[in-house]
PDB file with one MODEL, atoms N, CA, C and O in Angstrom:
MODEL        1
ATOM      1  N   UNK A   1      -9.856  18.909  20.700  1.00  0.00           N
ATOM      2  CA  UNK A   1      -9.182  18.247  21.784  1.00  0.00           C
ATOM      3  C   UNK A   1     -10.174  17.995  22.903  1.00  0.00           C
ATOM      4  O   UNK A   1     -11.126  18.739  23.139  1.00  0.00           O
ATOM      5  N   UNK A   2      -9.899  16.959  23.534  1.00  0.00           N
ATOM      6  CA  UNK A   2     -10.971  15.851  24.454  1.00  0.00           C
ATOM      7  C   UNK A   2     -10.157  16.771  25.961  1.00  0.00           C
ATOM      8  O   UNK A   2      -8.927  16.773  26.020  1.00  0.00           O
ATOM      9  N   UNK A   3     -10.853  17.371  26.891  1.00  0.00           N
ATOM     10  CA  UNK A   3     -11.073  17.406  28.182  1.00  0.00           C
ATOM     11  C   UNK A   3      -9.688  16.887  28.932  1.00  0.00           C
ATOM     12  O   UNK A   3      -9.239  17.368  29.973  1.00  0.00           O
ATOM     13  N   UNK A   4      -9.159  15.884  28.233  1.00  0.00           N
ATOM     14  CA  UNK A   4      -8.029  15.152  29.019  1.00  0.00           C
ATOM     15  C   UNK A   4      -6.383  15.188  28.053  1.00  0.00           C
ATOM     16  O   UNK A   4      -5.310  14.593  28.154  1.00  0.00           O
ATOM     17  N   UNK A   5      -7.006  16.330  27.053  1.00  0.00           N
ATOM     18  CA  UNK A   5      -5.681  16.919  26.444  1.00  0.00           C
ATOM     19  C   UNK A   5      -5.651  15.866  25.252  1.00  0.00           C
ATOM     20  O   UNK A   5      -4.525  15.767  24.764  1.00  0.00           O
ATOM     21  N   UNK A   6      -6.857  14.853  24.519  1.00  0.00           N
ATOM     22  CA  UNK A   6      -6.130  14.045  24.011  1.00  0.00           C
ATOM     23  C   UNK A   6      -6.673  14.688  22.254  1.00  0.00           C
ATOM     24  O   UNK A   6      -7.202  15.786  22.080  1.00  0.00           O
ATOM     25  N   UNK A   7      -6.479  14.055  21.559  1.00  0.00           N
ATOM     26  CA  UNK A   7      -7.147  14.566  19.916  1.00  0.00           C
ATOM     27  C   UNK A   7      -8.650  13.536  19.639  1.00  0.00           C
ATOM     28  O   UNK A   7      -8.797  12.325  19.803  1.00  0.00           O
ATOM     29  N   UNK A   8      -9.444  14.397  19.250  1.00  0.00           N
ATOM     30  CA  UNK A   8     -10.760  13.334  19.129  1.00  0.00           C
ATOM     31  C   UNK A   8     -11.033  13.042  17.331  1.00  0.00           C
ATOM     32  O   UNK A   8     -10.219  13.617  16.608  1.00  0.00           O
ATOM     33  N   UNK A   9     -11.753  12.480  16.861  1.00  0.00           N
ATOM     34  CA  UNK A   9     -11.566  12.814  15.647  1.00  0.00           C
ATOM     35  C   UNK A   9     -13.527  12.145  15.677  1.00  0.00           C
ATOM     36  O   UNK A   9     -13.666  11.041  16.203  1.00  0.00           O
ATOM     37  N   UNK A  10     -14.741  12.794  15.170  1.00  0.00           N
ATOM     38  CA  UNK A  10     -15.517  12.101  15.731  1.00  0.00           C
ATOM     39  C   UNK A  10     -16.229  11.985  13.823  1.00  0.00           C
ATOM     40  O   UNK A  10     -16.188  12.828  12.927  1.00  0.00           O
ATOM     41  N   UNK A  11     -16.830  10.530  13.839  1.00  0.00           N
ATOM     42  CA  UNK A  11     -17.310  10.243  12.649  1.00  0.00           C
ATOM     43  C   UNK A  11     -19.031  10.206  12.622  1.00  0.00           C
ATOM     44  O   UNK A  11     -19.540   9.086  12.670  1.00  0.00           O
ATOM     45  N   UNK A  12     -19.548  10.887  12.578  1.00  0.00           N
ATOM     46  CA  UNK A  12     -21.243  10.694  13.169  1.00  0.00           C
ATOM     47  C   UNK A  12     -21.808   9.152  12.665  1.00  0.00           C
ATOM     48  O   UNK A  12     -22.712   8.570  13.264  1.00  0.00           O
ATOM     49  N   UNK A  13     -21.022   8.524  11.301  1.00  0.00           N
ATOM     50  CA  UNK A  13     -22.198   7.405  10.697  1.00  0.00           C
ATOM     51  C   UNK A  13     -20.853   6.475  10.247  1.00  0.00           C
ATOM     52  O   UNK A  13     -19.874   7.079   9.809  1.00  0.00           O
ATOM     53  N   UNK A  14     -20.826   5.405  10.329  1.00  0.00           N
ATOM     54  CA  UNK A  14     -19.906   4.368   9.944  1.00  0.00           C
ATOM     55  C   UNK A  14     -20.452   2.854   9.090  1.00  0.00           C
ATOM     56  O   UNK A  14     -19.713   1.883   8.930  1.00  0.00           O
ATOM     57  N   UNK A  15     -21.589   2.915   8.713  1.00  0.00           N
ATOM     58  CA  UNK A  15     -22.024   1.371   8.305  1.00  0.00           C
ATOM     59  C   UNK A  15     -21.265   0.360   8.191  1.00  0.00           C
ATOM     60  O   UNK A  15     -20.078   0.347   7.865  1.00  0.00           O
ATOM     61  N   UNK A  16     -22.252  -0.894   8.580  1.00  0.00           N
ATOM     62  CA  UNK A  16     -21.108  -2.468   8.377  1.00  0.00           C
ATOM     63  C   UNK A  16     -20.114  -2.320   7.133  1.00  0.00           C
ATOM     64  O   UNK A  16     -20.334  -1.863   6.012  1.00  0.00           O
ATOM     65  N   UNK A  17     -19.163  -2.754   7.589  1.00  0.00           N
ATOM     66  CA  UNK A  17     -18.280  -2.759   6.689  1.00  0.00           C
ATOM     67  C   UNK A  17     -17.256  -1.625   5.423  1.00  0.00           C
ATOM     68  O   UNK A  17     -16.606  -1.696   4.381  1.00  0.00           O
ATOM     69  N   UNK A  18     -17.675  -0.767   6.340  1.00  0.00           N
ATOM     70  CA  UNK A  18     -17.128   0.370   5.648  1.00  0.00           C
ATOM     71  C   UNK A  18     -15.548   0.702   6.353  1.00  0.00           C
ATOM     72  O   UNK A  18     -15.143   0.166   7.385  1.00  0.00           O
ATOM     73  N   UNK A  19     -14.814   1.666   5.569  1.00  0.00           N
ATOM     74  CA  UNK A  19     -13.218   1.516   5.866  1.00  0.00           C
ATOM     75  C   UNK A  19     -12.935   2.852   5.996  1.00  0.00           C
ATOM     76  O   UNK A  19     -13.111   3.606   5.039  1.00  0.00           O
ATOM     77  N   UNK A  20     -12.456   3.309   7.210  1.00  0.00           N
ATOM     78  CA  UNK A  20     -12.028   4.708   7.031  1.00  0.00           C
ATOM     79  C   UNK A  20     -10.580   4.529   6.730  1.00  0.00           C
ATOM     80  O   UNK A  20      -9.988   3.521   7.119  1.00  0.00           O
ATOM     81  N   UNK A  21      -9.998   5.454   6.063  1.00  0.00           N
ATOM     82  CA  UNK A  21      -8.422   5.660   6.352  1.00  0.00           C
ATOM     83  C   UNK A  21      -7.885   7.006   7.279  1.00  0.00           C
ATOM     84  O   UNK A  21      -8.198   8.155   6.966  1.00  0.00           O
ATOM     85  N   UNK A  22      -7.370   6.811   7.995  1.00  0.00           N
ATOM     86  CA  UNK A  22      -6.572   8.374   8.917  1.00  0.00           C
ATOM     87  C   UNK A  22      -5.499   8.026   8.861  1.00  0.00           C
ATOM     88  O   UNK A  22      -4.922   7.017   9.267  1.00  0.00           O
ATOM     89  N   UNK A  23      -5.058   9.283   8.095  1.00  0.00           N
ATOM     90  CA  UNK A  23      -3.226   9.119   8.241  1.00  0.00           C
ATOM     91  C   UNK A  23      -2.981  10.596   9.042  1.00  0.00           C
ATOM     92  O   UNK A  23      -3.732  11.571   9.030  1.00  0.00           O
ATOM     93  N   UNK A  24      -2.052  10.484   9.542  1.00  0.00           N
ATOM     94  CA  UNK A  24      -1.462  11.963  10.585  1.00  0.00           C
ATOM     95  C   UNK A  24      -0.318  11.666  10.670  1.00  0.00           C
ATOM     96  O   UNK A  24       0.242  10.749  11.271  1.00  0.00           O
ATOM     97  N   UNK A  25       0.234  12.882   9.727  1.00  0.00           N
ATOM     98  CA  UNK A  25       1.737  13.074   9.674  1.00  0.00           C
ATOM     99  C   UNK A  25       2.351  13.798  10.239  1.00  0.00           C
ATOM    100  O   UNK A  25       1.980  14.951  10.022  1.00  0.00           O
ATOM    101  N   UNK A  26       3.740  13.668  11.380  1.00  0.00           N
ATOM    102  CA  UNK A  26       4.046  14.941  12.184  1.00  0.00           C
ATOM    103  C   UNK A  26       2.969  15.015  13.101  1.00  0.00           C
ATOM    104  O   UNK A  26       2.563  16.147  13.363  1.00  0.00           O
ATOM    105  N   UNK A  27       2.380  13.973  13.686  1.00  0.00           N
ATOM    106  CA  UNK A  27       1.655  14.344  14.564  1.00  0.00           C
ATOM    107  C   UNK A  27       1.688  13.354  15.973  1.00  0.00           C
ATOM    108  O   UNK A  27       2.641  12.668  16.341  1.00  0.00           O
ATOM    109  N   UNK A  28       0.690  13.458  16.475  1.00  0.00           N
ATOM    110  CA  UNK A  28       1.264  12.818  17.863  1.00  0.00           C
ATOM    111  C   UNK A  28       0.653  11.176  17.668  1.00  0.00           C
ATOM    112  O   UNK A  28      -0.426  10.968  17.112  1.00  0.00           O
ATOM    113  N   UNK A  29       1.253  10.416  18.046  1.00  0.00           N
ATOM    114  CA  UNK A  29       1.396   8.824  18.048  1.00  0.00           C
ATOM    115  C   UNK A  29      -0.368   8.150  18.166  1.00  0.00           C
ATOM    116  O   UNK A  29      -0.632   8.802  19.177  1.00  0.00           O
ATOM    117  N   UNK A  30      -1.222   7.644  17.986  1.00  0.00           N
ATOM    118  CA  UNK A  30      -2.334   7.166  18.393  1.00  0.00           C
ATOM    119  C   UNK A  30      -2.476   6.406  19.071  1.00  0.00           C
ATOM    120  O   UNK A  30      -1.899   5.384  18.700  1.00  0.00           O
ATOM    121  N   UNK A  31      -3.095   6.281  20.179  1.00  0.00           N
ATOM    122  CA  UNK A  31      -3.182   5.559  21.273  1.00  0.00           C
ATOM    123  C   UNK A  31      -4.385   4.184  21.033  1.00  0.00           C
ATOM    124  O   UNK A  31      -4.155   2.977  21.101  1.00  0.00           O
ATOM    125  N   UNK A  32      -5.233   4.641  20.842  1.00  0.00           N
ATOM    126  CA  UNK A  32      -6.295   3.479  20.028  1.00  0.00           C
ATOM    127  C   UNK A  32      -7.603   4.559  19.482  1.00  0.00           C
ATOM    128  O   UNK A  32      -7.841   5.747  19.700  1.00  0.00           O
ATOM    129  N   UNK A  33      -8.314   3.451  18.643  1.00  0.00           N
ATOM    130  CA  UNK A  33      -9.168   4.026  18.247  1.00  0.00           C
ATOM    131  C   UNK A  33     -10.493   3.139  18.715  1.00  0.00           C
ATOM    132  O   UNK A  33     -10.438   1.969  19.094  1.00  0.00           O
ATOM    133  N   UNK A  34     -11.949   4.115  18.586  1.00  0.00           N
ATOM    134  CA  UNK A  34     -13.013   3.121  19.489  1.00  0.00           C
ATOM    135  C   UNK A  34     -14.161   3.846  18.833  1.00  0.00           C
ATOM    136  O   UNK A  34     -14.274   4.911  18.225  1.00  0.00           O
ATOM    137  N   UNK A  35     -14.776   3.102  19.102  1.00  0.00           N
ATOM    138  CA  UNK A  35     -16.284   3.233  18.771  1.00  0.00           C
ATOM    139  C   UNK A  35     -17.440   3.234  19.939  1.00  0.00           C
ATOM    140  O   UNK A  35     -16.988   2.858  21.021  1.00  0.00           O
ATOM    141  N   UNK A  36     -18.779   3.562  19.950  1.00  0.00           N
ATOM    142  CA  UNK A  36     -19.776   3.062  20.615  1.00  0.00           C
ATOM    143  C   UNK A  36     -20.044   1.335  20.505  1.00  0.00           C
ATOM    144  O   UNK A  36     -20.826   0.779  21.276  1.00  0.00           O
ATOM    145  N   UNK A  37     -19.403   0.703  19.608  1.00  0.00           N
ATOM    146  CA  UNK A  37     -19.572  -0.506  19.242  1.00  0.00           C
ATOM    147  C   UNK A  37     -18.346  -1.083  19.889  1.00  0.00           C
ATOM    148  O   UNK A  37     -18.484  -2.300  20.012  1.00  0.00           O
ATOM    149  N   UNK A  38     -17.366  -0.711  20.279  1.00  0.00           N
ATOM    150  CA  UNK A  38     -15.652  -1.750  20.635  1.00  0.00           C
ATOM    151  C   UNK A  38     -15.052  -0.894  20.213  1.00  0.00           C
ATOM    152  O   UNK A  38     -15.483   0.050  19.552  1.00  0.00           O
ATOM    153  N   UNK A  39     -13.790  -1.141  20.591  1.00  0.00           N
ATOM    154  CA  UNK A  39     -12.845  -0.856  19.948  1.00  0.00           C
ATOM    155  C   UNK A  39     -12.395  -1.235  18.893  1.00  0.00           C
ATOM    156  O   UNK A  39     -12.482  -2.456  18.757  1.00  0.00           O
ATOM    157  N   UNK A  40     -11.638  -0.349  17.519  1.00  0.00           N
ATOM    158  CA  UNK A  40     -11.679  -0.863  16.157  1.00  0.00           C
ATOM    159  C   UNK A  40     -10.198  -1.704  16.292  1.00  0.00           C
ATOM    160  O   UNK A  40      -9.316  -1.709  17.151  1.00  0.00           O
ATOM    161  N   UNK A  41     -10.422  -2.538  14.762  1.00  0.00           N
ATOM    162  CA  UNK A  41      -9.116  -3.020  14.995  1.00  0.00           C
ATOM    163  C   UNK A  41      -8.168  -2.595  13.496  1.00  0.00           C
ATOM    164  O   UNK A  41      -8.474  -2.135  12.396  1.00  0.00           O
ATOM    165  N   UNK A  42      -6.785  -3.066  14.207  1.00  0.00           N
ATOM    166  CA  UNK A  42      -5.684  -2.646  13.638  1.00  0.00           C
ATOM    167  C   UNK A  42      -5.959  -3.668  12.190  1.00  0.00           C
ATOM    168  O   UNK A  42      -6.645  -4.678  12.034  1.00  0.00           O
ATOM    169  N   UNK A  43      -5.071  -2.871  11.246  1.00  0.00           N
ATOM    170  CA  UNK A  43      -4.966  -3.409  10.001  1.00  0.00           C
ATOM    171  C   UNK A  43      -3.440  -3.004   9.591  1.00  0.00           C
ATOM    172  O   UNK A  43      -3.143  -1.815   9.479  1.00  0.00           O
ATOM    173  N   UNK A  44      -2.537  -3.984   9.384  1.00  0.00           N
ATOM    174  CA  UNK A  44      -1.592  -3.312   8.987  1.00  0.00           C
ATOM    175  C   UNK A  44      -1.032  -3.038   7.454  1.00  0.00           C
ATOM    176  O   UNK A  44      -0.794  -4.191   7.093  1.00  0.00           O
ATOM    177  N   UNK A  45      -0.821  -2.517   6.780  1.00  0.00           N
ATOM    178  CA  UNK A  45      -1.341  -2.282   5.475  1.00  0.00           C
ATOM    179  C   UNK A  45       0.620  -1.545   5.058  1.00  0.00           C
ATOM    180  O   UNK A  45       1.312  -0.891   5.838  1.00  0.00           O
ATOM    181  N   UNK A  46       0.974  -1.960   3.694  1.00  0.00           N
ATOM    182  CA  UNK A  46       1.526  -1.745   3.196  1.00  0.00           C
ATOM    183  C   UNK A  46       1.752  -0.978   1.537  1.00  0.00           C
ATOM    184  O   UNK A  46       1.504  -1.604   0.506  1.00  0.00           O
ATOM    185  N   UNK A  47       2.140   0.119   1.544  1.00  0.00           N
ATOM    186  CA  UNK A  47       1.879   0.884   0.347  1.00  0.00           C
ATOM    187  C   UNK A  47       2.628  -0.211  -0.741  1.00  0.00           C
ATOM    188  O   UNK A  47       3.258  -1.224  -0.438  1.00  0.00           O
ATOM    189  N   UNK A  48       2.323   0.388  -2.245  1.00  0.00           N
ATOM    190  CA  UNK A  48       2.981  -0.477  -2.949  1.00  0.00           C
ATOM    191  C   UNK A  48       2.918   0.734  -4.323  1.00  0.00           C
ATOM    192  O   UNK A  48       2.152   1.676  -4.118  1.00  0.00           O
ATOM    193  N   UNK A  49       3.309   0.733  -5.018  1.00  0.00           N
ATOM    194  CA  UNK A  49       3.338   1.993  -6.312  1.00  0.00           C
ATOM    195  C   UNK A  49       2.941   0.807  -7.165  1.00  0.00           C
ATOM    196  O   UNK A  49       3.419  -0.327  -7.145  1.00  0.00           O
ATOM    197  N   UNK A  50       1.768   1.399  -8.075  1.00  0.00           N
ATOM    198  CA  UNK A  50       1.076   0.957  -9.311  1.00  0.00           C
ATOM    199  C   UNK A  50       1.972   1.988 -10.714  1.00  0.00           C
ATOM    200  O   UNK A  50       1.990   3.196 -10.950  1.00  0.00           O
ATOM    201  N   UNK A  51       2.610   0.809 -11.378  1.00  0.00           N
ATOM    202  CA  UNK A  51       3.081   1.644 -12.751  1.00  0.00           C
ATOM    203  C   UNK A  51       1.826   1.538 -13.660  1.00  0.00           C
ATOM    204  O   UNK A  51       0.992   0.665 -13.421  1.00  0.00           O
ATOM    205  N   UNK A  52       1.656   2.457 -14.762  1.00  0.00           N
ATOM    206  CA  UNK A  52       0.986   2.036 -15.781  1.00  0.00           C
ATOM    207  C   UNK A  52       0.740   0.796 -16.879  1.00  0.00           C
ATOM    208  O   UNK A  52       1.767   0.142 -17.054  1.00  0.00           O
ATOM    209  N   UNK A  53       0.014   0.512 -17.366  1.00  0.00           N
ATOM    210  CA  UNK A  53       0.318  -0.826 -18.153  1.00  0.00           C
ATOM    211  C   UNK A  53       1.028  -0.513 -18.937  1.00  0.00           C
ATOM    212  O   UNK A  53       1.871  -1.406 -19.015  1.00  0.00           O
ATOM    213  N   UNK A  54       1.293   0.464 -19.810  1.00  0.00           N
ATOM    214  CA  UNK A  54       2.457   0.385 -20.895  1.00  0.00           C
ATOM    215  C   UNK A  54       4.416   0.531 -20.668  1.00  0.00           C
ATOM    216  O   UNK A  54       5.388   0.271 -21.376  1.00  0.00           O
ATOM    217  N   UNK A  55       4.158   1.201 -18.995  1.00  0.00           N
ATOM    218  CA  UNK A  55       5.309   0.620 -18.742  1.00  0.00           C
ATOM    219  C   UNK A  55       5.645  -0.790 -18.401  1.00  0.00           C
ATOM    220  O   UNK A  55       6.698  -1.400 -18.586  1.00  0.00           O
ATOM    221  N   UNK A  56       4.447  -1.201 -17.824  1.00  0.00           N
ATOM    222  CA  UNK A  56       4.583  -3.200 -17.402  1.00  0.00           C
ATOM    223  C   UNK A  56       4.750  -3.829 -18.632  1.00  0.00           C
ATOM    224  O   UNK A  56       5.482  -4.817 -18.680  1.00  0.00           O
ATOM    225  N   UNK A  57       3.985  -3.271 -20.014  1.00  0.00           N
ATOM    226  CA  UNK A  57       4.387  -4.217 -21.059  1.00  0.00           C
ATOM    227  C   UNK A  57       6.295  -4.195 -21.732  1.00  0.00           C
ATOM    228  O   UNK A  57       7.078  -4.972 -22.279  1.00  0.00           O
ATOM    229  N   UNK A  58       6.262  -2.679 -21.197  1.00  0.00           N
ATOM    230  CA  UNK A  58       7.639  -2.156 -21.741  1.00  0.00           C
ATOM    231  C   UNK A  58       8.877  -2.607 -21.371  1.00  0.00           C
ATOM    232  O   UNK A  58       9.840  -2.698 -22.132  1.00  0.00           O
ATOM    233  N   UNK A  59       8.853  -3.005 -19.737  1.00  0.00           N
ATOM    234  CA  UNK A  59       9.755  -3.968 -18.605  1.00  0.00           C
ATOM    235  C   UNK A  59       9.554  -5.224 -19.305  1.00  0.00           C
ATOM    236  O   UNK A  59      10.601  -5.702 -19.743  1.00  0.00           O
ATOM    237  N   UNK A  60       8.454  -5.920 -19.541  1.00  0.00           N
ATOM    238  CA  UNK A  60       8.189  -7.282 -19.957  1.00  0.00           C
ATOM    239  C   UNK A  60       8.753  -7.733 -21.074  1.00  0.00           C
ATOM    240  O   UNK A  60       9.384  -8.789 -21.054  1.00  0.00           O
ATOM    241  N   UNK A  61       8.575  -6.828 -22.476  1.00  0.00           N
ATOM    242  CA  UNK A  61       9.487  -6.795 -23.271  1.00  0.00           C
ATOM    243  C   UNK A  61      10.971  -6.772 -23.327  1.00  0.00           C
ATOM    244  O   UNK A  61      11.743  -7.592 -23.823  1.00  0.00           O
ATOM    245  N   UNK A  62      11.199  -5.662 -22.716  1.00  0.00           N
ATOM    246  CA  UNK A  62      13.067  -6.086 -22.631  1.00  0.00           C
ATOM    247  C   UNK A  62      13.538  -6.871 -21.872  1.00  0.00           C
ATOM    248  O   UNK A  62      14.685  -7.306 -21.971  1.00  0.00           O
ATOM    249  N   UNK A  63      12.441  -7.288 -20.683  1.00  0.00           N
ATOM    250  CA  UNK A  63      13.382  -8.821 -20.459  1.00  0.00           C
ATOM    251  C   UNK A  63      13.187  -9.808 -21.022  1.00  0.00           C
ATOM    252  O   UNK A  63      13.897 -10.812 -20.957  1.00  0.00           O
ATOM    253  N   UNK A  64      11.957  -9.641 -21.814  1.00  0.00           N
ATOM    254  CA  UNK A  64      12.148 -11.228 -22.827  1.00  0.00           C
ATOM    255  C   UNK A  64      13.552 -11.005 -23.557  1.00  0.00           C
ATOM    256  O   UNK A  64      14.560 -11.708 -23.485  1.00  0.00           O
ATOM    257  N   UNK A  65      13.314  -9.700 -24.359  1.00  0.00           N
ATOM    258  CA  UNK A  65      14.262  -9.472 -25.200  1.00  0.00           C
ATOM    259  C   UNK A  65      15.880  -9.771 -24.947  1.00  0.00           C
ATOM    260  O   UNK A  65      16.737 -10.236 -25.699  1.00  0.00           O
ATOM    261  N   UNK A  66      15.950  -9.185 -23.207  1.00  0.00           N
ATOM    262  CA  UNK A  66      17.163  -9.690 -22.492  1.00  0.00           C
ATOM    263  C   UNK A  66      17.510 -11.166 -22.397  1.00  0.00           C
ATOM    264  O   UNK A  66      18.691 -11.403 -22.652  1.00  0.00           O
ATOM    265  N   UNK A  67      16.840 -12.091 -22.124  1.00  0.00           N
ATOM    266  CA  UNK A  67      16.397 -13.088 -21.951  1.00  0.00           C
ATOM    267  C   UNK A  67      17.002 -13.939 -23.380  1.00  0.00           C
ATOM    268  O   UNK A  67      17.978 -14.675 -23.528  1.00  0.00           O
ATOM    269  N   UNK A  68      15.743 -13.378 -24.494  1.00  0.00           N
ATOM    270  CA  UNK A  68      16.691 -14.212 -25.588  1.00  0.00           C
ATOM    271  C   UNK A  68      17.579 -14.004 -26.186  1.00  0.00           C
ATOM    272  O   UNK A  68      17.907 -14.787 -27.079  1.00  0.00           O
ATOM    273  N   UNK A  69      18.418 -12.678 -25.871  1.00  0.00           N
ATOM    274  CA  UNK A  69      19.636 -12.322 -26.168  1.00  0.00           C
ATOM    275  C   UNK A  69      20.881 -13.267 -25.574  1.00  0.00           C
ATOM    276  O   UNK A  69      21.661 -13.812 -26.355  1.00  0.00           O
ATOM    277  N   UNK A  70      20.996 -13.408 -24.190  1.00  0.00           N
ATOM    278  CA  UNK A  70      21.849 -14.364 -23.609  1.00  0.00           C
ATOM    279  C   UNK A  70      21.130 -15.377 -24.233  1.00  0.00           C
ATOM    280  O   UNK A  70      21.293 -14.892 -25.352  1.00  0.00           O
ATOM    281  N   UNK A  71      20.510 -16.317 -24.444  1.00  0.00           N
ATOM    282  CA  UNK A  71      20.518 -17.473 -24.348  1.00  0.00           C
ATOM    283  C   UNK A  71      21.155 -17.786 -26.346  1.00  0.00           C
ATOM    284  O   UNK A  71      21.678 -18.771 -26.866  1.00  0.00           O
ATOM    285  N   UNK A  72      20.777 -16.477 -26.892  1.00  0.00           N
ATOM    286  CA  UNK A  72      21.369 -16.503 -28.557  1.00  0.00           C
ATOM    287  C   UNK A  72      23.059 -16.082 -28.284  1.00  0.00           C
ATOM    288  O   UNK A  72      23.798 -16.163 -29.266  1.00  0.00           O
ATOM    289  N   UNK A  73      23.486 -15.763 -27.333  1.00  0.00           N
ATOM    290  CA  UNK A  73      24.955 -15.555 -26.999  1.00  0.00           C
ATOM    291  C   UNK A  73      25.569 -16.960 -26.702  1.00  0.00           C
ATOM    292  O   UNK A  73      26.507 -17.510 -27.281  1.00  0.00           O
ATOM    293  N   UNK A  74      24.841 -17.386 -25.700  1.00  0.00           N
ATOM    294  CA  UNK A  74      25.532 -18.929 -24.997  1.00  0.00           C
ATOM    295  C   UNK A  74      25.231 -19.996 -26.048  1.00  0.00           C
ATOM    296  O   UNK A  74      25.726 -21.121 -25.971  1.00  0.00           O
ATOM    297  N   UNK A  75      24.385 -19.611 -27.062  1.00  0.00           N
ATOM    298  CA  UNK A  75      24.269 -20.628 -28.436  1.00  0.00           C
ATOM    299  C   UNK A  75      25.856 -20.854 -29.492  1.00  0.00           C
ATOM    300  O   UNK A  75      26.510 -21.767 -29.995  1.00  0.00           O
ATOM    301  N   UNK A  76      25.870 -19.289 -29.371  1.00  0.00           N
ATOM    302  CA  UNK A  76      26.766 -18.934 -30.186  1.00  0.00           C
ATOM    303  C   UNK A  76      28.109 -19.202 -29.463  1.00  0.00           C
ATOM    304  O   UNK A  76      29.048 -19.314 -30.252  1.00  0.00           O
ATOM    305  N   UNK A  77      28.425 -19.331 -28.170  1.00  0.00           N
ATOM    306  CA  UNK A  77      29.549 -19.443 -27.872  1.00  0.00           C
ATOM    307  C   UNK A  77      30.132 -21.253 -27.953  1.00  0.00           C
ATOM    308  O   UNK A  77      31.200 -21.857 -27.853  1.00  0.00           O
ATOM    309  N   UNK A  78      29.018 -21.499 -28.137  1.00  0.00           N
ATOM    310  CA  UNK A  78      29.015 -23.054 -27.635  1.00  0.00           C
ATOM    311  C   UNK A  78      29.256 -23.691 -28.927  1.00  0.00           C
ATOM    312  O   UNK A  78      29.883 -24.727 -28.706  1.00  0.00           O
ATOM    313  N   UNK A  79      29.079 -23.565 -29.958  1.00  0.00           N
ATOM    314  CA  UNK A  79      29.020 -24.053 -31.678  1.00  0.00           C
ATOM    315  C   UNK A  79      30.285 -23.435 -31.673  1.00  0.00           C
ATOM    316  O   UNK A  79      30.952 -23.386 -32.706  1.00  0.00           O
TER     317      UNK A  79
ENDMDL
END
């Protein structure tokens, strides 16, 4: 903690283009973040869940399968 009560978090080396992530959970709100260089900027970023490929092929399959099931139903209703 910084002199003025605040949380510091200090990174000694950052090179162009490199990405930190800080997450703080249950913790107190962030006010900004800064550098000797500027202040950094915001990114707003959204999680997303990665399934495995054999479940993506497995979804893909039964909706074809779904897929040509109705359309072999609405064949059949129609004849």
């Amino acid at each position: 903690m910084s002199a003025t009560n605040e949380w510091v978090v200090e990174i000694p080396y950052l090179g162009p283009k490199e990405v930190i992530t800080l997450q703080i959970l249950n913790g107190p709100n962030i006010s900004s973040v800064r550098s000797a260089e500027g202040p950094a900027k915001f990114v707003p970023v959204m999680y997303q869940r990665v399934f495995p490929k054999w479940f993506n092929f497995t979804a893909l399959g039964l909706m074809i399968w779904g897929v040509i099931s109705v359309v072999a139903l609405l064949v059949g209703w129609a004849v």
